[in-house]
N, C-alpha and C positions, 0 to 999 in steps of 0.2 A: 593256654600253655601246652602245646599239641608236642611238646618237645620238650615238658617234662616227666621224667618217670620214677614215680617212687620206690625208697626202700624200702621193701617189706619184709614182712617176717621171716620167711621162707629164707631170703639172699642175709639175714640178719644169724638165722639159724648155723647154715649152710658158712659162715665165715668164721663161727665163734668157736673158743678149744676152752671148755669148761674143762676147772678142775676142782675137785672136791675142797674144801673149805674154803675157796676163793670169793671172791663175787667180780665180777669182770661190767669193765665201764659195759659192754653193748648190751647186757642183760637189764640195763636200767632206764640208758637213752629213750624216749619215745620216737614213736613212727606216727604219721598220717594214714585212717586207712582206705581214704578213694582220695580221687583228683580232681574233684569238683567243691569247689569255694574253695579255694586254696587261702585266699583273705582272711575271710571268715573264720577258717579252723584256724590259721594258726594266731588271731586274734584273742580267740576263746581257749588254746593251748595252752597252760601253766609253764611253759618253759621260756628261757632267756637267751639262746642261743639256736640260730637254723645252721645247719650244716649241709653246703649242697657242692657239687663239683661239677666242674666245666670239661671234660674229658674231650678236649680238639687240642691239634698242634697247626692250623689251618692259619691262624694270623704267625703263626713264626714262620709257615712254607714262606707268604706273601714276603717274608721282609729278610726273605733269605737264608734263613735260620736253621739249625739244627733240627729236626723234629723229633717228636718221641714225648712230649708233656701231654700229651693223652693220655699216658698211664700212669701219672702219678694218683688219681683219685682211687682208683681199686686199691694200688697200693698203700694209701693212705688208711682207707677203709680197714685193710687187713690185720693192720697191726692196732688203729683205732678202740677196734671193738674189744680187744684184746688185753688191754691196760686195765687194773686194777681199779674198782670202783670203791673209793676210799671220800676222806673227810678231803684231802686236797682236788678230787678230780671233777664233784658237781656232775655225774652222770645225769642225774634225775632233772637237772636243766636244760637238755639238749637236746635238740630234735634230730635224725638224722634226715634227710628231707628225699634226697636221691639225686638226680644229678640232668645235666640238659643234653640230651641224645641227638649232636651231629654225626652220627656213625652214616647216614647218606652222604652228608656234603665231605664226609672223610673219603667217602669211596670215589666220589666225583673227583676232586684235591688229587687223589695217589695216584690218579693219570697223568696228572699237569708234572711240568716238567719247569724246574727253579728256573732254567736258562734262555726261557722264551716268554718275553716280554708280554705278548698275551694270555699267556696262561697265567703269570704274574698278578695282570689286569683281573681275573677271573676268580683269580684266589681272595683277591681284596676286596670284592664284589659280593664274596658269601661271609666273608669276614663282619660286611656292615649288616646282613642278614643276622648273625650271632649276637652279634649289638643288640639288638632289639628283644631278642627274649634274654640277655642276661639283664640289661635294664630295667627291664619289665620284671623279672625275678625278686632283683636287690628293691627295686619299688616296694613290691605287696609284703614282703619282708619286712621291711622299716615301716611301713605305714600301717603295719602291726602291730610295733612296737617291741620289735623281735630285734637279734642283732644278726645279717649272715655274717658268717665262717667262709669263704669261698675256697674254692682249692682247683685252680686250673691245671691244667689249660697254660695258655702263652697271656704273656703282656698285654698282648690285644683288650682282652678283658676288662682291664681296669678304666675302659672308658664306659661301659656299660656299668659299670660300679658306682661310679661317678654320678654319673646323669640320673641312676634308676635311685639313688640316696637325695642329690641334689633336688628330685622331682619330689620324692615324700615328705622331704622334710622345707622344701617350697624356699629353699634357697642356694646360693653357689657354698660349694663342699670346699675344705682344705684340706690337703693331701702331704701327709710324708710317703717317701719311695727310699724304701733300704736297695740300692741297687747299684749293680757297674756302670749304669746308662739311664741316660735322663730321659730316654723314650719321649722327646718333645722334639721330634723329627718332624721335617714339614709335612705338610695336608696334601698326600701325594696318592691318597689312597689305603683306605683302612689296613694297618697291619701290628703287628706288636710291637713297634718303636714308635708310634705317635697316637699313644690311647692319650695322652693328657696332651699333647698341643690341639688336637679333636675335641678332647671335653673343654679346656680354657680359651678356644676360638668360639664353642657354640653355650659359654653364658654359664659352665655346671661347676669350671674350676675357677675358688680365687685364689689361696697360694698354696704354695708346694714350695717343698724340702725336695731336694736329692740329696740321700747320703751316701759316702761311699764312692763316687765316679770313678773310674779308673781312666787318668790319666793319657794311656796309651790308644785309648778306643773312645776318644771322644773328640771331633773334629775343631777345627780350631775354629771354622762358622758357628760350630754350635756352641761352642766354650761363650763364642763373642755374643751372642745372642742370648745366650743364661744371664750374661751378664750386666745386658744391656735392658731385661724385664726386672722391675721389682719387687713383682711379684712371687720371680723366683729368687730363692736361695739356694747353694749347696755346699759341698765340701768335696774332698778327693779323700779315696783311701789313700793313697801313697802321703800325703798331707800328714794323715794322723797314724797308720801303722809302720810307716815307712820311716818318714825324716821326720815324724814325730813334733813337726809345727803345734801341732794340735792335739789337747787331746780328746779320747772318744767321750767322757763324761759330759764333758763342758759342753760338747759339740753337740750330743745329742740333746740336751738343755737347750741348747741354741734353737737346732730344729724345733723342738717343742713350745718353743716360746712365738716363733713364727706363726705358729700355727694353731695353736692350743685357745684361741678367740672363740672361736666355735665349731660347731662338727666337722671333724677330721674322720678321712678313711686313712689304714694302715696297709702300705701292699709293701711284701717281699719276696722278692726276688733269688730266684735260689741260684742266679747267674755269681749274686755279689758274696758266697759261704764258700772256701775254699775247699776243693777235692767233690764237690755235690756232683752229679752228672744230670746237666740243665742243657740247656738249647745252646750256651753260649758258657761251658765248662771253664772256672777259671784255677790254677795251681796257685794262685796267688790272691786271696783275699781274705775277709772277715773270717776268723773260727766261728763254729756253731754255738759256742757259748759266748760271744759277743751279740752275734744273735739274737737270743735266746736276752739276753741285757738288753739289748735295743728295746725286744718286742716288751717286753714286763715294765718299761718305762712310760713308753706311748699304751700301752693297753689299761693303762691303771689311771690315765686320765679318763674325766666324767664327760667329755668329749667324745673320746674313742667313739665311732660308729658302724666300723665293719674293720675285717680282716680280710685281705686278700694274698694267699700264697702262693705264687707260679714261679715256672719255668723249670720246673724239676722235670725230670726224662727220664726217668726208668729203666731198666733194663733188667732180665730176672734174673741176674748177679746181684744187682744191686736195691731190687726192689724193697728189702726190706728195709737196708739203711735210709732209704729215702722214707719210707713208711713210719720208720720211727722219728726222723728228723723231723717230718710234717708231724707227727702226735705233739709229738713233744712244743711246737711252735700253738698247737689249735691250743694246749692244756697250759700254757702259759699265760697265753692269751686271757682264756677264760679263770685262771687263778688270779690274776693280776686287775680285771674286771670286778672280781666279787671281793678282791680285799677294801 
C-alpha cells in the first residue's frame, strides 16, 4: 500500500479548534500508528467504521469533466473533526484511516490537455492504476470486518469499491447510485462514467438501482440499454420531484427492495444535491435533506456494506459547506447503522 498515507496525530492536532467544556468527534476517533499490517491492525482495532479519502479528480479529467473533487477530503476532514462528540455521533467507533496519495499522477494529468484524444487515452490509463489500490483498500477493509466510509475523488472510484467488497466478501455486490447519471457508459476506457458497467462486465456487480437520472443528460442509447438489462433498475428525478409520477418514499423502497437480497454498496453523488459545487453542478435536483433521507434508509439496512461520497469540488468559498454537507452524510450513515 505504497500509496497510502496515514492520519496522524500531529495532522489530527493541527486541524482540531478545542473548546472548553466541549468534547469534539476527532478527540475520540482512533488512528493507526505505522503502515505495516494494515489487515491485521485494523482486524484487532475495536472500531466499526474506516474512514479514508481518494483525493484525485484524474477519472473526471478522462471523461471530460469538471475537476476540482480532489479537495473535497481535507475539506471534509476539517469540519469532521470538529463535530461534537456526543451519544448520537459514535466518535470512539471510527477510525480515521488517511487517504490514497495520487498527487504524482495529479501532476502528470495537469499537463494533459481534455481536447486531445491522447492525452485522453493517457488519463484513463492511470485511472485503471487508481483501481487497483482503491480495490485493494475497500478489500482489507472488509475482510476485516470493518465497514469503509470513502469520500473521493470522482465516480471513477466506485469500481474499485465494487470489486475490492465483491473480492472480500467472495461474491458479486449490489449497488444503489443516488445520482444524475447511470455511469454505465461503455467499456471505452477507465473513467468516472463507467465504474459499474466495468465492474458488472468483469463478474463484481449484480444489481443496481439508479436513482434520481436526469432526464436531460442521459442519452437515449443509454436510456435504451438501462432498459433492456434486468439487472438494472432506475427512476428519473423529474419523474418524482417534477410531474410528481412517483413518489420519493415508495421509490426509494423500490430500490431497496431490488437490492436489499444481499450486500449492497451505497454511493452518492453530489452531482444529483441541488446548488453542491461537484464535477458536473446541477441548479436543479434533490435538496440535501432528501439526501440525507435516502442515505438513513439504505444505511440502516443489515446489508449496507460501504459508503461511498463523490464528485463534490471544492472551492475555498465553498469549502466548508461542502465539509459539513459530507459530515453530515458520514454521521447519518453511521447513526442509521448502529440504530
Amino acid at each position: 500500500m505504497d500509496k497510502l498515507i496515514l492520519f496522524n496525530t500531529q495532522q489530527k492536532n493541527n486541524l482540531l479548534s478545542k473548546r472548553s467544556g466541549e468534547s469534539k468527534f476527532g478527540e475520540h476517533v482512533q488512528i493507526l500508528p505505522n503502515i505495516s499490517n494494515i489487515y491485521e491492525q485494523l482486524k484487532s482495532l475495536d472500531v466499526k467504521y474506516v474512514i479514508f479519502g481518494i483525493p484525485e479528480d484524474i477519472g473526471v479529467f478522462a471523461n471530460h469533466g469538471k475537476t476540482g473533487t480532489s479537495k473535497a477530503w481535507e475539506a471534509a476532514l476539517k469540519t469532521l473533526l470538529n463535530i461534537q462528540s456526543n451519544a448520537y455521533t459514535h466518535a470512539e467507533d471510527v477510525l480515521i484511516l488517511g487517504h490514497l496519495d495520487f498527487s504524482n499522477e495529479l501532476q502528470q494529468v495537469s499537463k494533459l490537455e481534455q481536447s486531445k484524444n491522447k492525452h485522453i487515452k493517457i488519463a484513463r490509463s492511470i485511472v485503471e492504476i487508481i483501481d487497483t489500490y482503491v480495490s485493494h483498500l475497500v478489500f482489507q477493509i472488509i475482510l476485516a470486518g470493518k465497514m469503509p466510509i470513502i469520500i473521493g475523488g470522482g465516480h471513477n472510484n466506485a469500481y474499485g469499491n465494487i470489486k475490492g467488497a465483491s473480492l472480500a466478501l467472495k461474491q458479486a455486490l449490489n449497488v444503489v447510485n443516488f445520482d444524475a447519471h447511470s455511469d454505465f457508459r461503455p467499456e471505452e476506457g477507465r473513467h468516472s462514467g463507467n465504474g459499474f458497467s466495468y465492474a458488472y462486465a468483469e463478474g463484481f456487480l449484480e444489481k443496481y438501482f439508479v436513482f434520481g437520472l436526469h432526464e436531460n443528460y442521459t442519452s437515449d442509447t443509454l436510456l435504451k440499454s438501462l432498459k433492456k438489462f434486468k439487472f438494472i433498475k432506475f427512476n428519473t428525478f423529474e419523474a418524482i420531484e417534477i410531474r410528481k409520477e412517483l413518489k420519493f418514499k415508495t421509490e426509494a423502497l423500490r430500490a431497496l427492495s431490488h437490492i436489499e437480497d444481499k450486500a449492497f454498496g451505497i454511493e452518492i453523488d453530489c452531482d444529483a444535491i441541488q446548488g453542491i459545487p461537484s464535477s458536473a453542478m446541477t441548479p436543479s435536483g434533490f435538496s440535501v435533506n432528501r439526501t440525507r433521507e435516502f442515505l438513513n434508509l439504505f444505511a440502516h439496512h443489515e446489508n449496507a456494506c460501504y459508503l461511498h461520497i463523490c464528485e463534490a469540488a471544492p472551492t475555498k468559498k465553498t469549502e466548508s459547506q461542502i465539509g459539513k454537507l459530507i459530515t453530515y452524510l458520514i454521521t447519518d450513515f453511521i447513526r442509521a447503522h448502529e440504530r
